[in-house]
ROBA-252020 format. One record per residue: residue number from 0; residue in one letter; y, x, z of N, C-alpha, C, O in turn. Coordinates in steps of 0.1 Angstrom, whole numbers, always signed. Layout:
% residues N
<pt nr="NUM" rest="A" n_yy="Y" n_xx="X" n_zz="Z" ca_yy="Y" ca_xx="X" ca_zz="Z" c_yy="Y" c_xx="X" c_zz="Z" o_yy="Y" o_xx="X" o_zz="Z"/>
...
//
This chain:
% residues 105
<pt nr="0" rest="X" n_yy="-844" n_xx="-33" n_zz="+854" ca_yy="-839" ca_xx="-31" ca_zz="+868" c_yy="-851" c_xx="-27" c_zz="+876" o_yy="-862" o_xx="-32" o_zz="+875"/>
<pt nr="1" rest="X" n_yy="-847" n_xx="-15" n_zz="+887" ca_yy="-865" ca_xx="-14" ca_zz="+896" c_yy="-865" c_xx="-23" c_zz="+905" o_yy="-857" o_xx="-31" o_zz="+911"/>
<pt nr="2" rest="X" n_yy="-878" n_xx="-19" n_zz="+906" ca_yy="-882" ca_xx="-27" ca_zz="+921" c_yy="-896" c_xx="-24" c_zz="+925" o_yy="-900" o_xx="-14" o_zz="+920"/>
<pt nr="3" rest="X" n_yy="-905" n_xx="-30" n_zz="+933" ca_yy="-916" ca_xx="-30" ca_zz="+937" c_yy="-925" c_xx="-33" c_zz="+930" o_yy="-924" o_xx="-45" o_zz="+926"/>
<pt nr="4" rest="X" n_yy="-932" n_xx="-28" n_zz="+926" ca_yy="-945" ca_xx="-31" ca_zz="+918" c_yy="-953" c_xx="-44" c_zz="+923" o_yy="-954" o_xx="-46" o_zz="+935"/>
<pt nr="5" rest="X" n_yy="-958" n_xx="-53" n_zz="+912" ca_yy="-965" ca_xx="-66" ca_zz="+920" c_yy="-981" c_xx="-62" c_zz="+920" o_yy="-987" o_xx="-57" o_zz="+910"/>
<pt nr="6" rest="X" n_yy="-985" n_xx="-66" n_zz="+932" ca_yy="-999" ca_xx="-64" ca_zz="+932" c_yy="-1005" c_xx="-78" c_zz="+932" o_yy="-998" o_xx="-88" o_zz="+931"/>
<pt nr="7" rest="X" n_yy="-1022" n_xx="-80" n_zz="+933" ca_yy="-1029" ca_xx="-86" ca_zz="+931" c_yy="-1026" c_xx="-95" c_zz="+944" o_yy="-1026" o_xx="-107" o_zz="+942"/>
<pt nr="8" rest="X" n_yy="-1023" n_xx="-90" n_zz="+959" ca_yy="-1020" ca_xx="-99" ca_zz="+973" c_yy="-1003" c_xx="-99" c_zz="+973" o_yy="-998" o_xx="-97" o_zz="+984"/>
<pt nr="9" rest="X" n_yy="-995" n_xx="-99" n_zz="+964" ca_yy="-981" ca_xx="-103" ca_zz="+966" c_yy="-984" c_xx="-114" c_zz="+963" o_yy="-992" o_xx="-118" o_zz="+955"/>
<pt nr="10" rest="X" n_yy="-975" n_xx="-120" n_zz="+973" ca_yy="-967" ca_xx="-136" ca_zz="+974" c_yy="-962" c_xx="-140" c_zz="+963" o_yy="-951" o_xx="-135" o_zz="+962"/>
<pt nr="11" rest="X" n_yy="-965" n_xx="-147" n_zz="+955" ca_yy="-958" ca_xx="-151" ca_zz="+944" c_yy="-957" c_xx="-166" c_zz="+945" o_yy="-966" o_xx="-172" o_zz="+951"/>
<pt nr="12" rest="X" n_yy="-946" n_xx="-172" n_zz="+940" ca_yy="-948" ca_xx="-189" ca_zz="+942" c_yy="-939" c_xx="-192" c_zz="+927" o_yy="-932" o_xx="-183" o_zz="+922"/>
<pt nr="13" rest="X" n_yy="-940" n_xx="-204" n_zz="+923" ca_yy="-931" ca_xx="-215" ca_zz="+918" c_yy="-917" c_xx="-220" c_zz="+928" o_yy="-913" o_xx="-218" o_zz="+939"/>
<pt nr="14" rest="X" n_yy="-914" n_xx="-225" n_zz="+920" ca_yy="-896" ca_xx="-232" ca_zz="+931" c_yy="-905" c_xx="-239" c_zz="+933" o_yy="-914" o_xx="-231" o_zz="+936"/>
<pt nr="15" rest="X" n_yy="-910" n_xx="-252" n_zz="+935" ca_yy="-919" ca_xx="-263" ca_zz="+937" c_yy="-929" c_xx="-260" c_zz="+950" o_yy="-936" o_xx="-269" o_zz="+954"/>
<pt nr="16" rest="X" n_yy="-929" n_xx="-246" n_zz="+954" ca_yy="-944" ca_xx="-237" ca_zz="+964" c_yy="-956" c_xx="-238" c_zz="+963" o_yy="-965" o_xx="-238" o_zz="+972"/>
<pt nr="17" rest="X" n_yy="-957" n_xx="-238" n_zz="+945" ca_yy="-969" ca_xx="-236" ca_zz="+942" c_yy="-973" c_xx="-220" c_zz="+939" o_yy="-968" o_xx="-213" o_zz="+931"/>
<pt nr="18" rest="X" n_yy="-984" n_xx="-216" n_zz="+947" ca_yy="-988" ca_xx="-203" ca_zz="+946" c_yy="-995" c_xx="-199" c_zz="+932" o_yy="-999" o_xx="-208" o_zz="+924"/>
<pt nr="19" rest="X" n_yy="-995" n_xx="-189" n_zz="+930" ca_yy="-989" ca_xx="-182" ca_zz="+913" c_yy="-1002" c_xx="-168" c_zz="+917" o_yy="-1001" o_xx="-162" o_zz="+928"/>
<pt nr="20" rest="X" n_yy="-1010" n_xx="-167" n_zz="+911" ca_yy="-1018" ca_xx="-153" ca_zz="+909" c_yy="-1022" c_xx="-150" c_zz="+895" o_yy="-1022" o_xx="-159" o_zz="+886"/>
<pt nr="21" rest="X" n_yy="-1025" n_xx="-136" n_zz="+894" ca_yy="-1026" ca_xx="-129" ca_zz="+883" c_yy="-1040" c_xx="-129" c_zz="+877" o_yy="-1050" o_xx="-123" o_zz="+881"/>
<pt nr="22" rest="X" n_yy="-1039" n_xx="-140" n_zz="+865" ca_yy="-1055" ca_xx="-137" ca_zz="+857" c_yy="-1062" c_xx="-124" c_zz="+859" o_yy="-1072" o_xx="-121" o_zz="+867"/>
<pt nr="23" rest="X" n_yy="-1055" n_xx="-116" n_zz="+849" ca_yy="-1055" ca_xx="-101" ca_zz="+843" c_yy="-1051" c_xx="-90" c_zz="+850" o_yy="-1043" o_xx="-83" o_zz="+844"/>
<pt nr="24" rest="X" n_yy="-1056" n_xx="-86" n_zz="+864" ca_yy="-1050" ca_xx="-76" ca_zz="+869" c_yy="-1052" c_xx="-63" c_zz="+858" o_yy="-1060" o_xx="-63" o_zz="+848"/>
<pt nr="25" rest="X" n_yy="-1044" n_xx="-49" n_zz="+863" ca_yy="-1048" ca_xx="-40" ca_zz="+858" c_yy="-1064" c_xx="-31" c_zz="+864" o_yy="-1064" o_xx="-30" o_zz="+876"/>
<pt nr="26" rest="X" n_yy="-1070" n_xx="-27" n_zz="+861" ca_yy="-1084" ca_xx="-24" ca_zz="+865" c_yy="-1084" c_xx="-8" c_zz="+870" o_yy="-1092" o_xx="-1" o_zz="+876"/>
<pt nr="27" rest="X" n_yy="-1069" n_xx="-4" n_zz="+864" ca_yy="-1066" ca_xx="+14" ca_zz="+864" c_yy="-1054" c_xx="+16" c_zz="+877" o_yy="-1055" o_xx="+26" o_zz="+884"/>
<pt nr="28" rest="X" n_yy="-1047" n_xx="+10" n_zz="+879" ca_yy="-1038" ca_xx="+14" ca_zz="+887" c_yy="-1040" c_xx="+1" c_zz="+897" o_yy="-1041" o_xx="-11" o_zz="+894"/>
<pt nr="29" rest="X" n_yy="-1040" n_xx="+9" n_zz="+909" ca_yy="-1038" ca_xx="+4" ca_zz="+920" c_yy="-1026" c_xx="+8" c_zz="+929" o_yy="-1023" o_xx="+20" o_zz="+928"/>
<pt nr="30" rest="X" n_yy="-1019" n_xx="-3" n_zz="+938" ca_yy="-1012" ca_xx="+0" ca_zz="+949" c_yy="-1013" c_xx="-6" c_zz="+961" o_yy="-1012" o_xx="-19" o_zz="+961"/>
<pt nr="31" rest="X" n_yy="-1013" n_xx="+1" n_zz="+974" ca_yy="-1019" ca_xx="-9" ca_zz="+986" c_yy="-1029" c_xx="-14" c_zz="+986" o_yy="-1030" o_xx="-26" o_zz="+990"/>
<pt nr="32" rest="X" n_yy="-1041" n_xx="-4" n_zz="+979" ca_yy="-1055" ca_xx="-8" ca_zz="+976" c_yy="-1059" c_xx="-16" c_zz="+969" o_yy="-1071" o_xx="-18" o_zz="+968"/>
<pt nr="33" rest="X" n_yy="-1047" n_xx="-24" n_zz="+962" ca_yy="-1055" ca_xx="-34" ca_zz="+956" c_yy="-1044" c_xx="-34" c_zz="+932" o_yy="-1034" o_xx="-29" o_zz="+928"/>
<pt nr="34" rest="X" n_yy="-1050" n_xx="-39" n_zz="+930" ca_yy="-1050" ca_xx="-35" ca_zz="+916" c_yy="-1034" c_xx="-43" c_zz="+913" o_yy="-1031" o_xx="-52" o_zz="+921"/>
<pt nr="35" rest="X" n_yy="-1023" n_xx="-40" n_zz="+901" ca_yy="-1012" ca_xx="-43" ca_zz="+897" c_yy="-1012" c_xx="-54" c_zz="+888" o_yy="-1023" o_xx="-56" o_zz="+885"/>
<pt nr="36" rest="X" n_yy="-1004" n_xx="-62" n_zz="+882" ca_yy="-998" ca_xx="-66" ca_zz="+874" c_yy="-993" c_xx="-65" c_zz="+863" o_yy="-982" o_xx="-62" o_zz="+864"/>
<pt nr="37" rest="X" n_yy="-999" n_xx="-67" n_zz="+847" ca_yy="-989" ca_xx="-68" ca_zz="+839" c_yy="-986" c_xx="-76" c_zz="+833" o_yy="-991" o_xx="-87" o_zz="+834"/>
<pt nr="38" rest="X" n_yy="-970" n_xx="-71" n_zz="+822" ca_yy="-964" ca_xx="-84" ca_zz="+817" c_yy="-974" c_xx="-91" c_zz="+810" o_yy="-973" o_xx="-103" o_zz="+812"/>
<pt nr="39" rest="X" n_yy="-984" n_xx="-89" n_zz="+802" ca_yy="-989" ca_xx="-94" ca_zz="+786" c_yy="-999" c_xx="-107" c_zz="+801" o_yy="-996" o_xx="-119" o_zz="+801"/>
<pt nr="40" rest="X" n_yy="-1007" n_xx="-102" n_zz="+809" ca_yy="-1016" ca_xx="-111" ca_zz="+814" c_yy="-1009" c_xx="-124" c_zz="+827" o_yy="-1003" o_xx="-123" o_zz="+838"/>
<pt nr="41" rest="X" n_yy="-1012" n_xx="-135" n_zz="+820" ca_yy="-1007" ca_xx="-148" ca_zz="+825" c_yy="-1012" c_xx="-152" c_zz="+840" o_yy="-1022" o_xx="-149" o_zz="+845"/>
<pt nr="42" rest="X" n_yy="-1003" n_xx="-160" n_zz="+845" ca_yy="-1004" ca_xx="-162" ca_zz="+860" c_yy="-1009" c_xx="-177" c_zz="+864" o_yy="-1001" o_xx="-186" o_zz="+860"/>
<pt nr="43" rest="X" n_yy="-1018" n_xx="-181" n_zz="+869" ca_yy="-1020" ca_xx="-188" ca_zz="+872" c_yy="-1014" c_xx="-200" c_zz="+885" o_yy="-1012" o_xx="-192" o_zz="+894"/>
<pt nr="44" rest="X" n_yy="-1012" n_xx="-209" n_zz="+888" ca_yy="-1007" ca_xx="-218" ca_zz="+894" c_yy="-1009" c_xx="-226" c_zz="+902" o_yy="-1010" o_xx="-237" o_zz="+895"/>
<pt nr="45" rest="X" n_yy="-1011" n_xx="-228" n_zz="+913" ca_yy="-1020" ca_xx="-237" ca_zz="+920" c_yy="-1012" c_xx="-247" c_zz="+934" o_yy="-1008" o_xx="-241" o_zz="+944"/>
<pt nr="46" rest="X" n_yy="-1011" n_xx="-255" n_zz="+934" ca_yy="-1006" ca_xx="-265" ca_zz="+948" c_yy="-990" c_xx="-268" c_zz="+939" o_yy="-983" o_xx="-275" o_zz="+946"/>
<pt nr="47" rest="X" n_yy="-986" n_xx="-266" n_zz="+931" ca_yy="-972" ca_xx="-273" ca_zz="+927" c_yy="-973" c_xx="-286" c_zz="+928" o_yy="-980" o_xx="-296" o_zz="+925"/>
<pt nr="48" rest="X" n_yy="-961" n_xx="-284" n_zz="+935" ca_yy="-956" ca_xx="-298" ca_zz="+942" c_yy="-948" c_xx="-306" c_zz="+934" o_yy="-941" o_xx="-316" o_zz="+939"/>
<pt nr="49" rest="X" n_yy="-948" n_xx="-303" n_zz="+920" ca_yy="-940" ca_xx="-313" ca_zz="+913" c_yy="-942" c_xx="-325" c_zz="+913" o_yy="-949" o_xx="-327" o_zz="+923"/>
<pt nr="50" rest="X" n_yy="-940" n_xx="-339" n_zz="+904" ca_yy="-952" ca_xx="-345" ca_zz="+905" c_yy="-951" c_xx="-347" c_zz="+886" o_yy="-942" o_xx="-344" o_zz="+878"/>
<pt nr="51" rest="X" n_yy="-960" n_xx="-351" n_zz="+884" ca_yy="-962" ca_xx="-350" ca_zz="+865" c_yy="-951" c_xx="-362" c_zz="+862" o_yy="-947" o_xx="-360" o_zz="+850"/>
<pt nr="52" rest="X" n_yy="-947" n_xx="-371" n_zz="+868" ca_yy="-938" ca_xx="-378" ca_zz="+861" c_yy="-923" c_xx="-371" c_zz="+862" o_yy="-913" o_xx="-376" o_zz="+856"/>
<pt nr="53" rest="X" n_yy="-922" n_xx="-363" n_zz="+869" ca_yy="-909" ca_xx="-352" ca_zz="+868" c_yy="-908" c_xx="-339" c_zz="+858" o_yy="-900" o_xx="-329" o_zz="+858"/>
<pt nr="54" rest="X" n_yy="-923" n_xx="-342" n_zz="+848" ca_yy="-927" ca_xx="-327" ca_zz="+842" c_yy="-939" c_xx="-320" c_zz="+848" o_yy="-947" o_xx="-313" o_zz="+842"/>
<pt nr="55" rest="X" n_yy="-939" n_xx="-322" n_zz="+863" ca_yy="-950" ca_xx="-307" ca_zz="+864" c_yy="-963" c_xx="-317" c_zz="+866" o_yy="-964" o_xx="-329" o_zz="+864"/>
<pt nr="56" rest="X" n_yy="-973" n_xx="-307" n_zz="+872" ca_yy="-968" ca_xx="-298" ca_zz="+881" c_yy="-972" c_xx="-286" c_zz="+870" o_yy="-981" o_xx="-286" o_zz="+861"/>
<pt nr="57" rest="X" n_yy="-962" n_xx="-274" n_zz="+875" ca_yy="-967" ca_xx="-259" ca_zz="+870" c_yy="-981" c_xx="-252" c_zz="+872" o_yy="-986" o_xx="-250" o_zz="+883"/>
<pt nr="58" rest="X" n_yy="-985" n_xx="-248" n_zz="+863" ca_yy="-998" ca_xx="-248" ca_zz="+862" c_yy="-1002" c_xx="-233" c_zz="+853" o_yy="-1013" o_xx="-227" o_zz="+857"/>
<pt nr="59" rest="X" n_yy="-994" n_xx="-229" n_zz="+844" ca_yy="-995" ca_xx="-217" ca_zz="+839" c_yy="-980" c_xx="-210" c_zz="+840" o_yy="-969" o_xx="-216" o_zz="+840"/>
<pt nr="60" rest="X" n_yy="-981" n_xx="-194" n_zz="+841" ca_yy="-964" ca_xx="-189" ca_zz="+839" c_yy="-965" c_xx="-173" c_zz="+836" o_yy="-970" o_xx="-165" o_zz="+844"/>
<pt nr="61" rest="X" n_yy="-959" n_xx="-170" n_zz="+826" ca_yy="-960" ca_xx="-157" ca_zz="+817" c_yy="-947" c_xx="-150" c_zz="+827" o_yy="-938" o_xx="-156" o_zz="+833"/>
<pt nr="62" rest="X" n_yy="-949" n_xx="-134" n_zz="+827" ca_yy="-937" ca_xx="-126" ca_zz="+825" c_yy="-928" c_xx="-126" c_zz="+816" o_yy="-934" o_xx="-133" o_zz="+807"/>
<pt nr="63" rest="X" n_yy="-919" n_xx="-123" n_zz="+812" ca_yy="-912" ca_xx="-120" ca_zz="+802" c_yy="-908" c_xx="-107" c_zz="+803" o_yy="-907" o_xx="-101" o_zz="+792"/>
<pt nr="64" rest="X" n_yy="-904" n_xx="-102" n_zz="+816" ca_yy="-902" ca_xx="-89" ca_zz="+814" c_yy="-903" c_xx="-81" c_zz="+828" o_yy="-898" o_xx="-86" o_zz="+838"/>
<pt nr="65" rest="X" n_yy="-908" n_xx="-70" n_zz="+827" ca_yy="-912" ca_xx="-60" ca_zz="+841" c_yy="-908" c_xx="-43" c_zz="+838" o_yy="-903" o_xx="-39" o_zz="+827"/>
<pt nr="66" rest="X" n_yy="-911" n_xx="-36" n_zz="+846" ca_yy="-909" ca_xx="-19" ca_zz="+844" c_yy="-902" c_xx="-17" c_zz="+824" o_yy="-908" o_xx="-24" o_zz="+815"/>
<pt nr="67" rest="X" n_yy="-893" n_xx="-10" n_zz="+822" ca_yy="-890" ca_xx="-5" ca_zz="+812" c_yy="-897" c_xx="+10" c_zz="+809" o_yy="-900" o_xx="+14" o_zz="+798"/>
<pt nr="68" rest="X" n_yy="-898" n_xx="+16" n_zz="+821" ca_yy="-900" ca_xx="+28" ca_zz="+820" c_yy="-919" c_xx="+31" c_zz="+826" o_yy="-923" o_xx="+43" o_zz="+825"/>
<pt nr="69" rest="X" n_yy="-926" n_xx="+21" n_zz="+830" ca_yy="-937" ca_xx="+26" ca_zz="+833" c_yy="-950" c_xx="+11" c_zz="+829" o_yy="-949" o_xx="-1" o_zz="+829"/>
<pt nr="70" rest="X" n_yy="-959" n_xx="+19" n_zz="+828" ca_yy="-969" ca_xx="+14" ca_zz="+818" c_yy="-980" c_xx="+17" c_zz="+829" o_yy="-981" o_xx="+24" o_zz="+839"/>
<pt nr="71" rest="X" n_yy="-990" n_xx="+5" n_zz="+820" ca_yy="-1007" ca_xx="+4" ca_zz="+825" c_yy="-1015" c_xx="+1" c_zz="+814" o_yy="-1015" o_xx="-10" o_zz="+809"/>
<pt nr="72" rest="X" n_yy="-1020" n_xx="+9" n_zz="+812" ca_yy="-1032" ca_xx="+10" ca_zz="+796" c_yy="-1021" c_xx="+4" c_zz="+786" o_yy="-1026" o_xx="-4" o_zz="+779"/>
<pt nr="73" rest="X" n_yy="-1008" n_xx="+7" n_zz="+784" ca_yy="-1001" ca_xx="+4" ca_zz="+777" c_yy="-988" c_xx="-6" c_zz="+778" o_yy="-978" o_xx="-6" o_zz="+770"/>
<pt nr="74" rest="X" n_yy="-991" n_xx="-15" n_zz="+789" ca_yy="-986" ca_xx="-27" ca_zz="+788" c_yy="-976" c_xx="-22" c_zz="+802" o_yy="-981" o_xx="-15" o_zz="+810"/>
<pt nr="75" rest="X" n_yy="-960" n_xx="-28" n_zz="+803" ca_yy="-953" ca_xx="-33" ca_zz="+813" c_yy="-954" c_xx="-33" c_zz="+824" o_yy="-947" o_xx="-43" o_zz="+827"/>
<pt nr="76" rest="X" n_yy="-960" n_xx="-26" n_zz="+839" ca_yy="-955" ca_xx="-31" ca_zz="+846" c_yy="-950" c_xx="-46" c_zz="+856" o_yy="-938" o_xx="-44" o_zz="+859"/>
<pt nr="77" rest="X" n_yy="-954" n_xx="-55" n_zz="+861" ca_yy="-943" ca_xx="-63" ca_zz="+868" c_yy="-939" c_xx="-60" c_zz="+882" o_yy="-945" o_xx="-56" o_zz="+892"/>
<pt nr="78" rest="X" n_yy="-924" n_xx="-64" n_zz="+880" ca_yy="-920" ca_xx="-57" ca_zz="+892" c_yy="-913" c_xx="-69" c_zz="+896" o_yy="-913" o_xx="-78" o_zz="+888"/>
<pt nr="79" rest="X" n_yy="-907" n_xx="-73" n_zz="+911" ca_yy="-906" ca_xx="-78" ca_zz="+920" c_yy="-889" c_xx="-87" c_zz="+908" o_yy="-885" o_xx="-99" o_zz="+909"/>
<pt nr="80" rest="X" n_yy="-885" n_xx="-78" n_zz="+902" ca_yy="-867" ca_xx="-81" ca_zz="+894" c_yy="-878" c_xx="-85" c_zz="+881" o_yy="-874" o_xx="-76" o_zz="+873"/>
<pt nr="81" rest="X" n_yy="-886" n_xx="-91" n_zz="+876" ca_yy="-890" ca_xx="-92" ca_zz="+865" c_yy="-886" c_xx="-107" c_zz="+861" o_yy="-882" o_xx="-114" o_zz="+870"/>
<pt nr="82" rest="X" n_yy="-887" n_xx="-111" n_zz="+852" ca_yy="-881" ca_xx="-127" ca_zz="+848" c_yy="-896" c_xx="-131" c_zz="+841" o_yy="-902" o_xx="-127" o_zz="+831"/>
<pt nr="83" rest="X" n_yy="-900" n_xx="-143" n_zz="+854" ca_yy="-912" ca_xx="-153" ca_zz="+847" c_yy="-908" c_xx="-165" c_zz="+849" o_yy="-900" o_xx="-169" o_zz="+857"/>
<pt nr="84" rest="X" n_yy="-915" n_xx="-173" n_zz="+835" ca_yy="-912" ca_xx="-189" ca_zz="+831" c_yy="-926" c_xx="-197" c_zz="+835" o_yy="-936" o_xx="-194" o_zz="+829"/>
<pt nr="85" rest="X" n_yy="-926" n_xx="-205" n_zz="+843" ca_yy="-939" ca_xx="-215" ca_zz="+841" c_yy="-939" c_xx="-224" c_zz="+833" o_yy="-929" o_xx="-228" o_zz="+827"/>
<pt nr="86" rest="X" n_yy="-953" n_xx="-229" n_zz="+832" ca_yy="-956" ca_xx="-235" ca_zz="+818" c_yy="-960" c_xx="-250" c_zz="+824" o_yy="-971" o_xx="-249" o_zz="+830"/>
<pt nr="87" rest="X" n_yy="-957" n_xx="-261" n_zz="+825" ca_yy="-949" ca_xx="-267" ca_zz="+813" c_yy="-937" c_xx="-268" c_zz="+819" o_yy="-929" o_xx="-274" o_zz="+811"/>
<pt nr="88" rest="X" n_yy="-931" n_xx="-265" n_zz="+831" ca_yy="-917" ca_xx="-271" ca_zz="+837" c_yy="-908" c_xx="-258" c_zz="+834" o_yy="-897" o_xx="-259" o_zz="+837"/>
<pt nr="89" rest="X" n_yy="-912" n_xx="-249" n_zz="+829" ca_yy="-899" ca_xx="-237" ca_zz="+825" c_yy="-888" c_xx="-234" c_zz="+837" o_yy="-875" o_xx="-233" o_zz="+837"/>
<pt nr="90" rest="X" n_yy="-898" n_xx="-232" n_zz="+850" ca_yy="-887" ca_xx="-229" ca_zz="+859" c_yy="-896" c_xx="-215" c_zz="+861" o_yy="-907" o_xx="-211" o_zz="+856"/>
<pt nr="91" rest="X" n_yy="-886" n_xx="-208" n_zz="+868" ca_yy="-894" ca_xx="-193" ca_zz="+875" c_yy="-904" c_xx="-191" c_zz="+883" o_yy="-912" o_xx="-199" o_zz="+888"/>
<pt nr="92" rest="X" n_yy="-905" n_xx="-178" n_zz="+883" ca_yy="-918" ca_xx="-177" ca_zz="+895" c_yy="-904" c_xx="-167" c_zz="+907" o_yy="-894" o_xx="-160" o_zz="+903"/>
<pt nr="93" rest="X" n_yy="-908" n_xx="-169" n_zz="+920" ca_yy="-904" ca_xx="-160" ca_zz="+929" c_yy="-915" c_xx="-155" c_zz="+937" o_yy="-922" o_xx="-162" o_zz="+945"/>
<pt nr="94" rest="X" n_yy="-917" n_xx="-136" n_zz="+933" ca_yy="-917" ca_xx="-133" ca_zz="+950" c_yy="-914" c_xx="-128" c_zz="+956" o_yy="-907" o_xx="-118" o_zz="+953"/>
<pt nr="95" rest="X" n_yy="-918" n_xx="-130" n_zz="+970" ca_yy="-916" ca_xx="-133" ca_zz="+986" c_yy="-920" c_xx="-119" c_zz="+990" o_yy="-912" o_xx="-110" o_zz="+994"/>
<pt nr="96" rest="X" n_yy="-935" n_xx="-116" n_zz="+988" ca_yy="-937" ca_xx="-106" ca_zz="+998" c_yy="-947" c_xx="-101" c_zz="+991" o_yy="-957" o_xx="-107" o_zz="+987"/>
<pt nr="97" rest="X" n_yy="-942" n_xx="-80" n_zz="+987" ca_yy="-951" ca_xx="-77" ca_zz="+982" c_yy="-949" c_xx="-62" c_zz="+984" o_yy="-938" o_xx="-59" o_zz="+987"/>
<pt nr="98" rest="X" n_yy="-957" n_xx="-52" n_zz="+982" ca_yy="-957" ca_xx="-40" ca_zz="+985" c_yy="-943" c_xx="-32" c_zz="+983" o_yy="-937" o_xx="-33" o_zz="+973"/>
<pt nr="99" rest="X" n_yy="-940" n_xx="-26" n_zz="+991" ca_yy="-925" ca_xx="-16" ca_zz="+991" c_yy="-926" c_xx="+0" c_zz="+987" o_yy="-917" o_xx="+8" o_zz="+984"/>
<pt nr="100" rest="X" n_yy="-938" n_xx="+2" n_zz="+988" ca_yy="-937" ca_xx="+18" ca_zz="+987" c_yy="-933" c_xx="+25" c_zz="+972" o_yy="-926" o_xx="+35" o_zz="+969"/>
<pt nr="101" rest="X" n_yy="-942" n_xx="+14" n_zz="+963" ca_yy="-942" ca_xx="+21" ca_zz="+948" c_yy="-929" c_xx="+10" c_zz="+941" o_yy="-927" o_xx="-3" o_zz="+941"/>
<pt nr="102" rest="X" n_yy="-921" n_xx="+22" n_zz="+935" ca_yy="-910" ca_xx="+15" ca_zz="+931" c_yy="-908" c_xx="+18" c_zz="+916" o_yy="-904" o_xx="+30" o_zz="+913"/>
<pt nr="103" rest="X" n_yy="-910" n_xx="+10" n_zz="+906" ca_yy="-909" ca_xx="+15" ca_zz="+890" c_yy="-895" c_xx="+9" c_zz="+883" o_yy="-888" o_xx="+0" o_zz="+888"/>
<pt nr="104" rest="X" n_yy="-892" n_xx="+18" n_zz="+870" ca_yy="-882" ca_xx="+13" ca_zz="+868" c_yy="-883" c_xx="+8" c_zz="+853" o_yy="-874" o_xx="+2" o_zz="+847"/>
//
């Protein structure tokens, strides 16, 4: 499905409003000056409000899937419609607020 490409300053969170950033940006493609997202590199997790005796807090969270049709040194794309799992509570990642211009599909 398209959507917006995720950059390194998109809003990303956990359900819980733990903020979510990207280990592994790409180092080749930039948008809104600042470098993209792909599926293979993992997201990091910070302020989850779970508490550990309910499972969390979320702490790591993979893509599973982003762009079908556009690539960065090989790899995926993530886009804004992409499906991520966090690690250890297996809920999603959402985001909120992130660049509009570049749209992959």
């Amino acid at each position: 499905m398209p959507g917006p490409i995720l950059h390194v300053g998109a809003t990303v969170k956990c359900v819980h409003a733990g903020t979510a950033t990207p280990t592994i940006p790409s180092a080749r493609v930039f948008v809104g000056g600042q470098p993209i997202a792909t599926v293979p590199g993992p997201y990091v997790v910070a302020g989850c409000t779970l508490p550990p005796n309910a499972g969390g807090p979320c702490v790591t969270a993979n893509y599973l899937s982003g762009a079908t049709r556009v690539f960065s040194m090989g790899a995926p794309v993530i886009v804004t419609t992409g499906q991520a799992v966090c690690a250890p509570t297996g809920t999603p990642l959402i985001p909120s607020v992130s660049q509009k211009k570049v749209i992959a599909m």
